[in-house]
C-alpha positions as CSV (number, residue, x, y, z in Angstrom):
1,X,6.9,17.1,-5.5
2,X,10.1,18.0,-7.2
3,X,13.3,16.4,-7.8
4,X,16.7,18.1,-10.1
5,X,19.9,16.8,-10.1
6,X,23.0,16.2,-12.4
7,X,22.9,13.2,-14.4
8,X,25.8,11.9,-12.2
9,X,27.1,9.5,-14.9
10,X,27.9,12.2,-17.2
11,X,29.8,14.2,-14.6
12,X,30.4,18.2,-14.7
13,X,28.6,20.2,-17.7
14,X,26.1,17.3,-18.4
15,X,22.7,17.6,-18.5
16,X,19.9,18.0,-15.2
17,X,16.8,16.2,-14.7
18,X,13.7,17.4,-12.5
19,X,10.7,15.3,-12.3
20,X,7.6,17.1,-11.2
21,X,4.2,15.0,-10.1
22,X,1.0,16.5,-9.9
23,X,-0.1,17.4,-6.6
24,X,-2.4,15.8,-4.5
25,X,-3.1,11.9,-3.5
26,X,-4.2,9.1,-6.0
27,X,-6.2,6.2,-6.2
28,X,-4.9,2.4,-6.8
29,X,-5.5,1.5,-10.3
30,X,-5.6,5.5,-11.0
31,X,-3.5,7.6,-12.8
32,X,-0.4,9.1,-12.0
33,X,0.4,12.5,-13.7
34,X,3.5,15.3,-13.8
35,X,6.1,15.4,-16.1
36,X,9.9,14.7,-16.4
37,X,12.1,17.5,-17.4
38,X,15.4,18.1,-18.9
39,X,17.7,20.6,-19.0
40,X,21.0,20.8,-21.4
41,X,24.4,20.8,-19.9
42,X,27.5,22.0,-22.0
43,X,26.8,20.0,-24.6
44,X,24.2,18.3,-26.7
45,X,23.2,14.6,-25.6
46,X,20.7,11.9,-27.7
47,X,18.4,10.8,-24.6
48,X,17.5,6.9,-25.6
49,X,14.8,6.9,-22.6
50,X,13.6,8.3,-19.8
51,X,11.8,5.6,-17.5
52,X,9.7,5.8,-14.1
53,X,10.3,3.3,-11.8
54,X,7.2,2.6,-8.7
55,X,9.4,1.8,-5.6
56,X,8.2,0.8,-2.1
57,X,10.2,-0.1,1.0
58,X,9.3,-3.6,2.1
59,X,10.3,-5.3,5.1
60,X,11.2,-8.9,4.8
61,X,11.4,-11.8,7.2
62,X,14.5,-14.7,7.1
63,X,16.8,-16.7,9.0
64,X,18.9,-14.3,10.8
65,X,16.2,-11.6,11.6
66,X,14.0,-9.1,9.3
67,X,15.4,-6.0,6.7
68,X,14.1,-3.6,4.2
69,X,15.0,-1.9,1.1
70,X,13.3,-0.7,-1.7
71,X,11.5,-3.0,-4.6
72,X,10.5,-1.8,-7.5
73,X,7.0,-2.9,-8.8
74,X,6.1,-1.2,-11.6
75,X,8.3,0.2,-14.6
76,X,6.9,2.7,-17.6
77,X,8.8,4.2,-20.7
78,X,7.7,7.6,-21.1
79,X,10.0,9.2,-23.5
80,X,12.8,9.0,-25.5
81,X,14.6,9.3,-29.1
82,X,15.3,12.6,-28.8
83,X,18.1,14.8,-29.1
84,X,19.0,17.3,-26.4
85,X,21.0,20.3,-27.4
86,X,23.2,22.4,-25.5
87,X,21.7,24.9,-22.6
88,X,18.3,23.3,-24.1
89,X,15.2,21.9,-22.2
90,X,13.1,19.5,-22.6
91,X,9.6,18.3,-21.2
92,X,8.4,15.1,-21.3
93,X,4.6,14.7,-19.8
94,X,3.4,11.4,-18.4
95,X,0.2,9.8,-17.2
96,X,0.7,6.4,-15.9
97,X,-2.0,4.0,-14.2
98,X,-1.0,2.5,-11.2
99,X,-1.3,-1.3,-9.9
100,X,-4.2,-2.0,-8.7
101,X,-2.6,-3.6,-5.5
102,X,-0.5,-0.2,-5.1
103,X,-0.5,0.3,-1.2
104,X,-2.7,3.3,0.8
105,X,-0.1,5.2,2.3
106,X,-2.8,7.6,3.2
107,X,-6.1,7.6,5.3
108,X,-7.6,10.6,5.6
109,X,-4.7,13.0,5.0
110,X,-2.7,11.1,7.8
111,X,0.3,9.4,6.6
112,X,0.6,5.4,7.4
113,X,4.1,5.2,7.6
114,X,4.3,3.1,3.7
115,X,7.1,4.7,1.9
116,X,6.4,4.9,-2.2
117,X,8.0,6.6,-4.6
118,X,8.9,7.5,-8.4
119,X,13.0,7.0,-9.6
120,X,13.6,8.5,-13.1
121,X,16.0,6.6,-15.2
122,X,17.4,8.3,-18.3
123,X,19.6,6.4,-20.7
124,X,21.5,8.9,-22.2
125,X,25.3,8.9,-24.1
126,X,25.3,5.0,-23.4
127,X,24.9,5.3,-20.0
128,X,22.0,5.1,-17.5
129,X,21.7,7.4,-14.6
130,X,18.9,6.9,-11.8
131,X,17.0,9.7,-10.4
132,X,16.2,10.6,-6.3
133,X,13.6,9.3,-4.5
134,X,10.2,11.2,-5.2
135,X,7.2,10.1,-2.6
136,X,3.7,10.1,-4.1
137,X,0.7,9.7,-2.0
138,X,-2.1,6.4,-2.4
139,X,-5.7,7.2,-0.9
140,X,-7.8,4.6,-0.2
141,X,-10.2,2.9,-3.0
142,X,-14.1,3.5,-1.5
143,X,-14.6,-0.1,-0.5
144,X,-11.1,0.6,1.4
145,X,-12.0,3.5,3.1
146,X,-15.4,2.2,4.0
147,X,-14.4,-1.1,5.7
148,X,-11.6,0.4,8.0
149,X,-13.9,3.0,8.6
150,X,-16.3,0.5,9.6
151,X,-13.8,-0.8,11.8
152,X,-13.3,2.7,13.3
153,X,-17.0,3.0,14.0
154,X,-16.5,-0.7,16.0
155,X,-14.2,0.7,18.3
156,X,-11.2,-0.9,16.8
157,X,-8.1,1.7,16.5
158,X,-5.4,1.7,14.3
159,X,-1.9,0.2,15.6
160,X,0.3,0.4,12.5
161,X,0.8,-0.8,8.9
162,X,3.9,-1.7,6.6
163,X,4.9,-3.8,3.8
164,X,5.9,-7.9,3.6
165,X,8.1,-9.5,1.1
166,X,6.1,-12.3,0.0
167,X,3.0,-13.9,-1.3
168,X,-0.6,-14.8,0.3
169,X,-1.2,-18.3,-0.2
170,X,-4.7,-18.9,-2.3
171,X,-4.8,-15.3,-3.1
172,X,-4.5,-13.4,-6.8
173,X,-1.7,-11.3,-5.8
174,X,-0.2,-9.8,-8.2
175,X,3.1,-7.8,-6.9
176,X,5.7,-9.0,-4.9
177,X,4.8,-7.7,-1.7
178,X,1.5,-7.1,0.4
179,X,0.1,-4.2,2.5
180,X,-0.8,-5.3,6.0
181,X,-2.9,-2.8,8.4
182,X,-2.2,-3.9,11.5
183,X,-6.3,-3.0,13.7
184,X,-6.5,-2.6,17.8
185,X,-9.2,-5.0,18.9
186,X,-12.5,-3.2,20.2
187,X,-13.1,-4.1,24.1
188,X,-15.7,-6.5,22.7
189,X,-13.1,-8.7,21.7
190,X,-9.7,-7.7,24.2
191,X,-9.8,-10.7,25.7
192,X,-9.2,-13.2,22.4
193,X,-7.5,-11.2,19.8
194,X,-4.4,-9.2,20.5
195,X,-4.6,-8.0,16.8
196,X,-6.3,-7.9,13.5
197,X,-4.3,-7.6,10.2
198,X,-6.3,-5.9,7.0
199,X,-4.8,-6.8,3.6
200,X,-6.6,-5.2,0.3
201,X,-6.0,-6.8,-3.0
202,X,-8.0,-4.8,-5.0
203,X,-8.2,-5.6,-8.5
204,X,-10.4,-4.2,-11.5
205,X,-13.3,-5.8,-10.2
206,X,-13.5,-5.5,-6.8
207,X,-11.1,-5.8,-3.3
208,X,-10.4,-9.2,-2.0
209,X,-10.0,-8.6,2.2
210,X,-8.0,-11.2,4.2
211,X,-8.4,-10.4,7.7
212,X,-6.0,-12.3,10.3
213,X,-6.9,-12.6,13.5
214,X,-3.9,-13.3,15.8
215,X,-5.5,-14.6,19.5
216,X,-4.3,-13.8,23.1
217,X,-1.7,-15.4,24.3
218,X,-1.8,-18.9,25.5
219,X,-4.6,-20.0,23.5
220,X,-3.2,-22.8,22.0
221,X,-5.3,-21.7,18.4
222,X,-3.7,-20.8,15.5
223,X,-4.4,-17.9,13.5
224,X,-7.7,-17.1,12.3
225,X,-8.1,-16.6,8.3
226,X,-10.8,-15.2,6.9
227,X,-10.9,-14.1,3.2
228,X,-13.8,-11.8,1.8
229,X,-14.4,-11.0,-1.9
230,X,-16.3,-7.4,-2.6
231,X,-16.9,-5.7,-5.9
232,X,-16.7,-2.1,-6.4
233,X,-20.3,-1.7,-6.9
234,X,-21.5,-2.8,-3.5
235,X,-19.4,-0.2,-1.4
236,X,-22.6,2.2,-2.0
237,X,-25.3,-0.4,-1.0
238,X,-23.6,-1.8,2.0
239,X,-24.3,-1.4,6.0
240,X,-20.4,-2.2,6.1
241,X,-20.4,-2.1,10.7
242,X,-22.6,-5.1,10.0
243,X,-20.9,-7.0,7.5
244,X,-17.4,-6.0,9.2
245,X,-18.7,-6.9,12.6
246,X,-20.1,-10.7,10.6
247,X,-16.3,-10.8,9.9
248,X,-14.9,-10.5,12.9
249,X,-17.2,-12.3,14.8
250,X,-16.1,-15.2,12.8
251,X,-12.6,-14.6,13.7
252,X,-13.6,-14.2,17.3
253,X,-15.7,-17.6,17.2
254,X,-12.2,-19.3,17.0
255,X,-10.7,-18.3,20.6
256,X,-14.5,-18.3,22.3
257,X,-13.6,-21.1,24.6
258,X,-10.7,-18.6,25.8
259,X,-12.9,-15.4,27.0
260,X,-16.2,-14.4,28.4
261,X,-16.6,-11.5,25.7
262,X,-19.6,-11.8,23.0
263,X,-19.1,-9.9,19.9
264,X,-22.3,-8.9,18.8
265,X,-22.5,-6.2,21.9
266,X,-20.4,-3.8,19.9
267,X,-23.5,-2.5,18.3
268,X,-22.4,0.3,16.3
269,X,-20.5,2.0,19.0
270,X,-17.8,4.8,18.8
271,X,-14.8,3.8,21.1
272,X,-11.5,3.3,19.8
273,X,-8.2,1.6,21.3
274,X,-4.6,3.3,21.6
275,X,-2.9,4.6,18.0
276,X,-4.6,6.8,15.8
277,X,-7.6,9.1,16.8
278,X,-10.7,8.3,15.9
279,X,-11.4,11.0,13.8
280,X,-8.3,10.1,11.5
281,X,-9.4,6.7,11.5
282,X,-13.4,6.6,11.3
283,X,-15.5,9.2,8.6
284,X,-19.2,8.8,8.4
285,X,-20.7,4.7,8.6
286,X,-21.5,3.7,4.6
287,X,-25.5,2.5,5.3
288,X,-28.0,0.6,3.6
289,X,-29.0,-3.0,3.4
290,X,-26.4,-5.5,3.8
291,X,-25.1,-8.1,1.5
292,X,-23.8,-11.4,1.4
293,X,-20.1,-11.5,1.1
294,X,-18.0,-14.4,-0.2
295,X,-15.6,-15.9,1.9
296,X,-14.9,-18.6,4.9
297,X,-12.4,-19.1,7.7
298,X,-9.4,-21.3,6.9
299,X,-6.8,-21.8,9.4
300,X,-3.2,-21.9,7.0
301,X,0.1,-20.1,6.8
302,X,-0.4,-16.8,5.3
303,X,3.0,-16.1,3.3
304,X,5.0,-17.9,1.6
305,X,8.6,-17.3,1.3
306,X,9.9,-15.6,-1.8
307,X,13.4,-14.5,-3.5
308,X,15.0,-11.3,-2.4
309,X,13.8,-8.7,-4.5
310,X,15.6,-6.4,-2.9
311,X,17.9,-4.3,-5.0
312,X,21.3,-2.6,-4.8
313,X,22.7,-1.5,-1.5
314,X,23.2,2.3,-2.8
315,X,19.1,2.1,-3.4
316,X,18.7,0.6,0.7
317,X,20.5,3.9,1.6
318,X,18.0,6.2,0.5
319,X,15.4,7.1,2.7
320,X,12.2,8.4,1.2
């Protein structure tokens, strides 16, 4: 994943930047590598600092409708104090460890649809000058990958997933923003949820889940909250199609006077509803005994509403 162009702020004969990232996908929490490199233009320039900026395109929620642009949420000075000389180059090599909340944008090989991306900023001559857009790809931690495989195994299918502006109430959320995966309900449960939303915040140790549950119409229930705490060491030891099917039946319980359906007659089956297939969605089931998991329906607003971290108008132009 390559970008070059001219420092722009320098203008004709200045110097060119190309930031190269290692191949392949990476974990939250893990460790982003590749390396920022400079070429000389017609003349010799003192580079101050070269800087990697995380972005993600976010949607947010207000007044007069919903928008998106780009927020940054994560910043890392690589380089620097160095003197560039004419027709010279320059390599600068970086390894820096994502958030932990840093979103999946990848299940599977198959993209979600969550933009993320590096910008290189170079101060140079006084001046700063920000680099293109340069997507990066997040797989999911194991206790990720496990539970919405787990839901894959249910027969719940995957409907979409994208980024809110905001903060979950109650929660130890850490960036700005929140990753929701939006799940298709298994039959089992068509006829009282429309939807189930998946939030990870992972942190170093272990994932809290927040499932929302949003009911069929004409309920008259609010939606369903759930939060789950799981460390990393029980993804191993885990039957996660029962403790994920404990989950939603919780969530179920809350519209039960509004269908006829009965959760626990999913067994382990492998339907799946509209979106992706299931074999993009479900891998083999993680088994072994189950475990108790922390955690306890609430019924409460989910965000609250936050500033616009949105940046410049130039940076909502640029598509990833």
């Amino acid at each position: 994943m390559v970008f070059k162009r001219l420092l722009g702020s320098l203008g004709v004969g200045g110097p060119t930047v190309e930031t190269v990232l290692e191949g392949g996908s990476v974990l939250p929490g893990g460790t982003l590598r590749g390396e920022v490199r400079l070429a000389g233009g017609s003349s010799a320039y003192d580079i101050d600092r070269v800087t990697l900026e995380l972005v993600a395109r976010v949607e947010a929620e207000h007044e007069e409708g919903e928008s998106e642009g780009f927020v940054s949420f994560a910043r890392y000075e690589v380089g620097g104090g160095f003197r560039l000389g004419e027709e010279d180059s320059y390599r600068v090599p970086f390894e820096v460890t994502l958030p932990w909340e840093t979103p999946v944008n990848q299940l599977h090989g198959e993209p979600l649809g969550i933009h993320l991306g590096v910008r290189t900023e170079v101060d140079v001559a006084g001046a700063k000058d920000k680099g293109d857009f340069d997507p990066f790809a997040v797989r999911p931690l194991p206790v990720q990958e496990a539970v919405l495989e787990a839901f894959g195994q249910l027969g719940f299918g995957f409907r979409s997933a994208d980024l809110e502006l905001g903060h979950i109430n109650g929660s130890g959320q850490q960036l700005p923003f929140y990753q929701e995966i939006e799940i298709i309900p298994a039959p089992a449960y068509a006829d009282r949820l429309n939807e189930i939303e998946v939030t990870f915040l992972a942190h170093p140790g272990g994932t809290e889940i927040v499932l929302e549950a949003d009911g069929r119409g004409g309920s008259g229930v609010d939606d369903a909250l759930n939060r789950h705490t799981v460390g990393h060491d029980e993804v191993a030891h885990t039957d996660w199609n029962t403790v994920v099917a404990g989950w939603v039946d919780q969530l179920a319980s809350r519209y039960s006077g509004y269908g006829h359906g009965h959760g626990h007659d999913h067994g382990h089956g492998h339907g799946s509803g509209s979106g992706m297939s299931t074999g993009a969605m479900v891998a083999a089931g993680a088994a072994g005994l189950a475990v108790g998991v922390v955690g306890g329906m609430v019924a409460a607003e989910v965000v609250d509403e936050v500033g616009d971290f949105f940046e410049g108008d130039e940076e909502e132009e640029e598509e990833g």
